[in-house]
PLY file of the C-alpha trace (Angstrom):
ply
format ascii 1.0
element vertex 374
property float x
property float y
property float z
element edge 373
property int vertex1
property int vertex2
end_header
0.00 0.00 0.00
1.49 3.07 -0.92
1.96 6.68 1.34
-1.35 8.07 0.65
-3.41 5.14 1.20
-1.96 4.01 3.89
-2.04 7.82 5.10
-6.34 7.64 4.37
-6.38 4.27 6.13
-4.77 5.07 9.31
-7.45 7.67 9.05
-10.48 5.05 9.66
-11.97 5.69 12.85
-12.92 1.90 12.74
-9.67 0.01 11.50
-7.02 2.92 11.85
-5.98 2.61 15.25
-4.27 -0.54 14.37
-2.57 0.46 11.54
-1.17 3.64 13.21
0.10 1.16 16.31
1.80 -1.33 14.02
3.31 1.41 11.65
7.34 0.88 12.23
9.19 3.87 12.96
11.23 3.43 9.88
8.02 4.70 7.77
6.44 7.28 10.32
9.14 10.19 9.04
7.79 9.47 5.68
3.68 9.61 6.50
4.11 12.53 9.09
5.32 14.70 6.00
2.65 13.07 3.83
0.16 13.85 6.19
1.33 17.35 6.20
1.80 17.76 2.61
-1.74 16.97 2.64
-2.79 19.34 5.49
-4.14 16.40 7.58
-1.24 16.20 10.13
-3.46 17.25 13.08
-5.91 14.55 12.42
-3.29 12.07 12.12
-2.18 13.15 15.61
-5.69 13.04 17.13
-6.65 9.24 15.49
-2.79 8.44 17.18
-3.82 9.74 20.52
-7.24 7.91 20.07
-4.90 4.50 19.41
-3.40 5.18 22.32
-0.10 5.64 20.15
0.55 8.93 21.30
-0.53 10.80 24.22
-2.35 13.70 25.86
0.68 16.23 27.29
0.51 17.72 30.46
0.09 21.18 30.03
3.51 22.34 31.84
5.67 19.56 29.93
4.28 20.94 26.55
5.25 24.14 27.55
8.83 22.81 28.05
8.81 21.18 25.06
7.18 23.87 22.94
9.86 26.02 24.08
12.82 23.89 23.45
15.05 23.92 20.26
15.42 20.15 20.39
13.70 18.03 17.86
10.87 15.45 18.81
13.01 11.89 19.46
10.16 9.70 18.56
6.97 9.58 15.95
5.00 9.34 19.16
6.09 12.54 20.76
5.93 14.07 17.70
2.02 13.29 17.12
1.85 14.43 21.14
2.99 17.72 20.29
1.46 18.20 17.04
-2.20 17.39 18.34
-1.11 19.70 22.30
-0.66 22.50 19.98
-3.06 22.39 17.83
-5.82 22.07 20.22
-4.55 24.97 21.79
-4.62 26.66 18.46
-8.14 25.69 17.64
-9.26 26.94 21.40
-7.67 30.60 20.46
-9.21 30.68 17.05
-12.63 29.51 18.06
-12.34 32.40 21.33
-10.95 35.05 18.41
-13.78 34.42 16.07
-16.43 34.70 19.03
-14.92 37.76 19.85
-14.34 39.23 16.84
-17.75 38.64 15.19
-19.23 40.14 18.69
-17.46 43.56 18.25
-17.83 43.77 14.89
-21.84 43.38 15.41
-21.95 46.39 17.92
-20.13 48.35 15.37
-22.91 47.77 12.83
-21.01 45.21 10.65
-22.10 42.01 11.03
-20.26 38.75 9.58
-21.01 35.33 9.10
-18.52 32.73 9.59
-16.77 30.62 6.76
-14.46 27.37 5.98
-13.14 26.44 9.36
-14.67 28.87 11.30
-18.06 27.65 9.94
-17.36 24.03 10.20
-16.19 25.18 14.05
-19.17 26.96 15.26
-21.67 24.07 14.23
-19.29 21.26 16.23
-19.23 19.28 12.51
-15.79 18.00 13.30
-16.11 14.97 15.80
-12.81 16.16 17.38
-12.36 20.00 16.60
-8.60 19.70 17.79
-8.00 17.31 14.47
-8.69 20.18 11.72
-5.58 21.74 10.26
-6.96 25.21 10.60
-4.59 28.52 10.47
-6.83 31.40 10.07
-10.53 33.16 10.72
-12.59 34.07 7.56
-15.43 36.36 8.08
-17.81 37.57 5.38
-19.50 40.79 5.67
-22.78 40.95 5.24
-23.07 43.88 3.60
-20.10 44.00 0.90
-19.54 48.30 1.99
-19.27 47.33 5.56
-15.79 45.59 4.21
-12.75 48.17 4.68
-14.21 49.62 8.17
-15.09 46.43 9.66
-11.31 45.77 8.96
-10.16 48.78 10.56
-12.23 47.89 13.15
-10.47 44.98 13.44
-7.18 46.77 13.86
-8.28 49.33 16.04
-9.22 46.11 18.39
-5.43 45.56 18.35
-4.77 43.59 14.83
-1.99 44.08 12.61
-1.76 43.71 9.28
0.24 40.46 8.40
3.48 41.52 6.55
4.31 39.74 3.18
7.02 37.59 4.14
4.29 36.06 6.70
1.75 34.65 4.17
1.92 32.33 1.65
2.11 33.59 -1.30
1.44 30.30 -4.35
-2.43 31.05 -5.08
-3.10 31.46 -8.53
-6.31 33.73 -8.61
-5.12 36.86 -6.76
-8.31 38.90 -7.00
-9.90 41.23 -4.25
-12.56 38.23 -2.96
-10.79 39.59 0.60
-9.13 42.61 2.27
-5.54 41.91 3.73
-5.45 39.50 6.44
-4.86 40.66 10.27
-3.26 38.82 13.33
-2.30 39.69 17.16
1.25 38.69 17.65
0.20 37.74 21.11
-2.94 35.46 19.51
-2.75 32.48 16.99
-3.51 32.49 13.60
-4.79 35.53 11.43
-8.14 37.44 10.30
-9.22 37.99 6.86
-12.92 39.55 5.69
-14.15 39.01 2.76
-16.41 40.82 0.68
-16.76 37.84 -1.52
-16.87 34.05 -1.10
-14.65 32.87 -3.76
-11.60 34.80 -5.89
-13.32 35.43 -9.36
-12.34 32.84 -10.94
-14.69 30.30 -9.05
-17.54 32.70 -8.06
-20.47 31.57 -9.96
-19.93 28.34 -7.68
-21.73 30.91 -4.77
-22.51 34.18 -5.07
-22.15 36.43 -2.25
-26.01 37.77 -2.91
-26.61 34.02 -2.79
-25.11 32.97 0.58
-26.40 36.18 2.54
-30.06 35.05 0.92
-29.96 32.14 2.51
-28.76 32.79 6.10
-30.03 31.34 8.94
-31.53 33.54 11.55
-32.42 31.08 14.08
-28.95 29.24 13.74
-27.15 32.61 14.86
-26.82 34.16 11.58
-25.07 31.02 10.08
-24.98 30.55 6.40
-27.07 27.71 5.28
-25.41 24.03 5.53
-25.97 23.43 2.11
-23.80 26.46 0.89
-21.22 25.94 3.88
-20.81 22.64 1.82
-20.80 24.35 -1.46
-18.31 26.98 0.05
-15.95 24.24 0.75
-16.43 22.23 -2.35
-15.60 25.47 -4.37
-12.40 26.15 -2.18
-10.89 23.13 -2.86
-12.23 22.23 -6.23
-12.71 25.43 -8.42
-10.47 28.23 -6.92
-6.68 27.96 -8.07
-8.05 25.49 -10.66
-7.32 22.95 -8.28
-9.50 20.23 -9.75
-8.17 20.89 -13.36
-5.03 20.26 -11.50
-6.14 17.26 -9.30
-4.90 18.48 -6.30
-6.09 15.90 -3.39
-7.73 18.29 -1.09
-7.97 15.46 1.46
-8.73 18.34 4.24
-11.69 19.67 2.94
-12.82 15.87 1.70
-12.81 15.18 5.94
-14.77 18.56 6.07
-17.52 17.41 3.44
-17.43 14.11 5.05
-18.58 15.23 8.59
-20.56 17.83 7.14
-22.53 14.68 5.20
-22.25 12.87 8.58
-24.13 15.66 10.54
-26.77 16.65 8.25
-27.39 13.13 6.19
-29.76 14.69 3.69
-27.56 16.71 2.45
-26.06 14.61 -0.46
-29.48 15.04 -1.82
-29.87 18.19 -1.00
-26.54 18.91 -3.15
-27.42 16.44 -5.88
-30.96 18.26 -6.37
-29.46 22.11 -6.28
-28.89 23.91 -9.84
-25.30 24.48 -10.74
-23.07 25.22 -13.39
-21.28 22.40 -15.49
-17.75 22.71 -13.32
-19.42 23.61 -10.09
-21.23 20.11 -10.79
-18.82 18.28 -11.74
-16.56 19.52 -8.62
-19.39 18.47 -6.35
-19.41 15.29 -7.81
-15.42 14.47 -7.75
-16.15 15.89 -3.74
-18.54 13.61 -2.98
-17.01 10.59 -4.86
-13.60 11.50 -3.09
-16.12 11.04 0.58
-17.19 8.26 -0.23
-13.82 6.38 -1.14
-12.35 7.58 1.87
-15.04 6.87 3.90
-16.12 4.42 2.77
-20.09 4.81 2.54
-22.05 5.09 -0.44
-23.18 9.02 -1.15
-25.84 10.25 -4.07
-24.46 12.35 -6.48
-20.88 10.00 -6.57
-21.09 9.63 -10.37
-18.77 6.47 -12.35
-16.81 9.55 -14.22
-16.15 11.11 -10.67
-14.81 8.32 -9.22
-11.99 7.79 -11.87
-11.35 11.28 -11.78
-10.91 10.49 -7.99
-8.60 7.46 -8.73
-6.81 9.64 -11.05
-6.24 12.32 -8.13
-4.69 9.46 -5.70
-2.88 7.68 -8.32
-1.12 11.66 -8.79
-1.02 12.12 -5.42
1.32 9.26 -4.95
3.61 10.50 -7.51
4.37 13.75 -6.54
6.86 14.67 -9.25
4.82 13.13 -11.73
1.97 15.23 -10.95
4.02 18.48 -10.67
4.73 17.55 -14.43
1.23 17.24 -14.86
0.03 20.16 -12.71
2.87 22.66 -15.35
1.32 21.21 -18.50
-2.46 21.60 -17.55
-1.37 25.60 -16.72
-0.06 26.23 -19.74
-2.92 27.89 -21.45
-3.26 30.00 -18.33
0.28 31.24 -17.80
0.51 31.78 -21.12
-2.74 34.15 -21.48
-1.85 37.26 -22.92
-2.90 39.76 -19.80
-0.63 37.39 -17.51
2.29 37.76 -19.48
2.23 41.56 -20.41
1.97 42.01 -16.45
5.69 39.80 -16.05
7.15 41.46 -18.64
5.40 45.45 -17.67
4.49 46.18 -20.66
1.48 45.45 -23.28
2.57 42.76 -25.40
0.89 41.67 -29.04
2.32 40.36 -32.27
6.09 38.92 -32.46
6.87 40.27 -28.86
3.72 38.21 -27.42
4.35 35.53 -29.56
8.25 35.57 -28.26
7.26 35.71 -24.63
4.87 32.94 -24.94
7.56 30.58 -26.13
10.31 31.57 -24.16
7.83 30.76 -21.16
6.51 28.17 -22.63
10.10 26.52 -22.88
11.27 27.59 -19.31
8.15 25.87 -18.06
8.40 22.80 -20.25
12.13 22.43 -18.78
11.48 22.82 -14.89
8.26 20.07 -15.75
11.06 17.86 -17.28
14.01 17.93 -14.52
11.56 17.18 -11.78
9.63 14.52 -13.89
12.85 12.72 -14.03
13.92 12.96 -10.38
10.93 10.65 -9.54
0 1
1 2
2 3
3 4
4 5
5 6
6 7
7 8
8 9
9 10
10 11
11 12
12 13
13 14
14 15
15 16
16 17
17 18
18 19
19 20
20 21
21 22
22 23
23 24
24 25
25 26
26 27
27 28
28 29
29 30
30 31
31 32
32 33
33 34
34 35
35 36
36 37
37 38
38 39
39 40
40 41
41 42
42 43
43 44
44 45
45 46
46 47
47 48
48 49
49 50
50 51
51 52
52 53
53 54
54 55
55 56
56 57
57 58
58 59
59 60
60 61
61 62
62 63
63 64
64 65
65 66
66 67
67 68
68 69
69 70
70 71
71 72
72 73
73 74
74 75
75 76
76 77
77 78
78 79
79 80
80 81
81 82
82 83
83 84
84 85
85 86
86 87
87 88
88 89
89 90
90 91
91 92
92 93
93 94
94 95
95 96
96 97
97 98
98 99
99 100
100 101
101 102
102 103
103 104
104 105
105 106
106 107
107 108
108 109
109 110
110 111
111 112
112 113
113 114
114 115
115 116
116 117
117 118
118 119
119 120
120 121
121 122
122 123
123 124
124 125
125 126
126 127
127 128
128 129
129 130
130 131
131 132
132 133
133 134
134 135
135 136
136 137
137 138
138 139
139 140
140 141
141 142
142 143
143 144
144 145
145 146
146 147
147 148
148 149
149 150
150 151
151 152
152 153
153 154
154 155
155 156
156 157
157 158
158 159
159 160
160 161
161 162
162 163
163 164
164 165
165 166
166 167
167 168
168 169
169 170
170 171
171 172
172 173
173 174
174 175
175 176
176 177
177 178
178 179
179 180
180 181
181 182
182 183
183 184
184 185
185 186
186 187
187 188
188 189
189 190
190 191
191 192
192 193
193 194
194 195
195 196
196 197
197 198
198 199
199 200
200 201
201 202
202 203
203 204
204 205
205 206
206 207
207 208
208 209
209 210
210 211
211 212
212 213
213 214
214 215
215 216
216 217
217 218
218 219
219 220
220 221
221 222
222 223
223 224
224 225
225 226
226 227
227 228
228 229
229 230
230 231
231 232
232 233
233 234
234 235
235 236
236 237
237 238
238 239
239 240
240 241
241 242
242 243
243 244
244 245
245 246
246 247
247 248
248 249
249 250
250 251
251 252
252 253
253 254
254 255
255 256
256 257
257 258
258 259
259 260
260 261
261 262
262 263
263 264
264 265
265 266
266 267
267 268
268 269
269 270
270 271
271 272
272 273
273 274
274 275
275 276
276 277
277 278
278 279
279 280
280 281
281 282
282 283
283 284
284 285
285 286
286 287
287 288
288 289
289 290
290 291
291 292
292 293
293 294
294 295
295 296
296 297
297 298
298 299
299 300
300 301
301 302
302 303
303 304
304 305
305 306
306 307
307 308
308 309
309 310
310 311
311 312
312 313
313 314
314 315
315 316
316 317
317 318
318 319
319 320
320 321
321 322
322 323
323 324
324 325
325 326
326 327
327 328
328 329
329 330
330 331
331 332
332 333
333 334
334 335
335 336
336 337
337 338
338 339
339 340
340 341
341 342
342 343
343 344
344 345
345 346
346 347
347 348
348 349
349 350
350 351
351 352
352 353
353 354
354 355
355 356
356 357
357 358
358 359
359 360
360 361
361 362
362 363
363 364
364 365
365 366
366 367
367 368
368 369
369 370
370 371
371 372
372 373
């Protein structure tokens, strides 16, 4: 069984716990930085505590530890610390959001939650201390209330997060958000968004669509059925991630509980009116939860779940799929509006033509050299 698999079978809360105790230490370097690479290293660490494989950490020998330069001696205190300070992570986030969306309400600006902070608020996650979650997204409900509920934010004591602090490999930079905030004395960071998704991905859910549907009674909470959708379109559509067949194994666990909490709404999604690629990212979503989970879910079409197979069979070749993830951009990095930004300049005839190839062939050789390092 290869990295990922095994990775998605220690996973199973039902036949996990025994894989993850009979793993030799020889191949736990190797899945912790899977399960990282694929934004799942917290829940790793919470099914290992669950086994029993790694353990709960006193708070003041955490401390030490969290403190010291040393690195972890064994897989198991590695998993101790990883799920110790994540849980503490989750805590702040969860207390930063309730805060946060409580001062920003007696200002006049109110938010609803998104992504984690959505998934957090409802208790979808079994365990909340297993979700890989870094910051708080907040959408405004009225899109003008979006530049001074984030000077609100800072006059509460946020900063703005400096470049060298954020990642910077997302492929639709658009204005779906304003600049994202953090407390050097709190964890994580802030971001509001005036949108849901970057442009590239917004006909998945509009912003007039989501703040339609809130739910009053649930606290102002969007709708389950567009947190899902919200999710989906994250992982699927923005970045062109499912062109790309990126594995998105975080947000499959999200859609996964989700389906667990609210079990009608597989049908609910399957029934909904979308767009060809919002559809067929659904689909690939919900084919992805139910190989993982192994449960039969509506709307897990036969072309889905090769698509799916396709995705895992990538994932396990990572330097094959970075050869396939260059050649499916292509058309993209090579649009004309793209390229006269790199070079500063308008570019048509003979110069476009010039700059497309010479990218073209600097692209074609980095997709080459790592191809052949596999």
């Amino acid at each position: 069984m290869r990295d990922t698999q095994y990775l998605i079978a220690m996973l199973d809360p039902t036949d996990g716990a025994e894989l993850i105790r009979s793993c030799s230490d020889d191949d736990w370097p190797r899945l912790i930085d899977v399960a990282a690479r694929h934004k799942v290293l917290p829940l790793l660490a919470a099914a290992a505590v669950d086994a029993g494989f790694a353990s709960i950490l006193p708070p003041s020998f955490a401390t030490m530890l969290a403190t010291s330069t040393a690195v972890a001696s064994s897989p198991q205190l590695t998993l101790s610390l990883v799920h110790h300070r994540n849980a503490v992570r989750i805590a702040d986030l969860e207390s930063q959001r309730d805060e946060l969306q409580e001062m920003l309400r007696d200002k006049g600006f109110p938010t609803v939650a998104l992504k984690g902070a959505a998934l957090l608020e409802r208790n979808i996650w079994p365990n909340p201390a297993a979700r890989r979650m870094t910051d708080i997204d907040l959408l405004v409900v009225d899109q003008s209330h979006a530049v001074p509920a984030n000077d609100a934010i800072i006059d509460f004591g946020y900063r703005m997060v400096r470049s060298d602090e954020v990642s910077t490999d997302s492929v639709d930079h658009d204005d779906h958000q304003e600049p994202a905030l953090l407390r050097d004395d709190r964890h994580g960071s802030v971001e509001i968004h005036s949108h849901l998704l970057p442009r590239f991905a917004r006909h998945a859910l509009t912003r007039e669509q989501a703040v339609e549907n809130i739910v009053p009674t649930a606290g102002d909470k969007l709708a389950l059925d567009d947190v899902a959708l919200h999710v989906i379109a994250h992982a699927r559509l923005a970045d062109r991630a499912l062109l790309r067949a990126d594995l998105a194994l975080n947000s499959v666990f999200d859609v996964g509980y989700l389906l667990a909490y609210e079990r009608s709404l597989g049908s609910v999604l399957a029934s909904r009116p979308m767009q060809r690629d919002v559809r067929r990212a659904v689909n690939v979503q919900l084919a992805a939860v139910e190989s993982v989970f192994g449960t039969s879910v509506v709307g897990a079409t036969l072309s889905a779940r090769l698509w799916w197979r396709w995705t895992l069979w990538l994932a396990e070749h990572p330097r094959v799929h970075s050869l396939y993830r260059d050649l499916v951009m292509i058309p993209l990095f090579l649009d004309r509006d793209r390229l006269s930004i790199r070079a500063g300049r308008q570019l048509r005839g003979i110069a476009l033509a010039r700059a497309r190839l010479t990218y073209f062939i600097r692209r074609a050789r980095t997709a080459l050299g790592d191809a052949q390092r596999t």
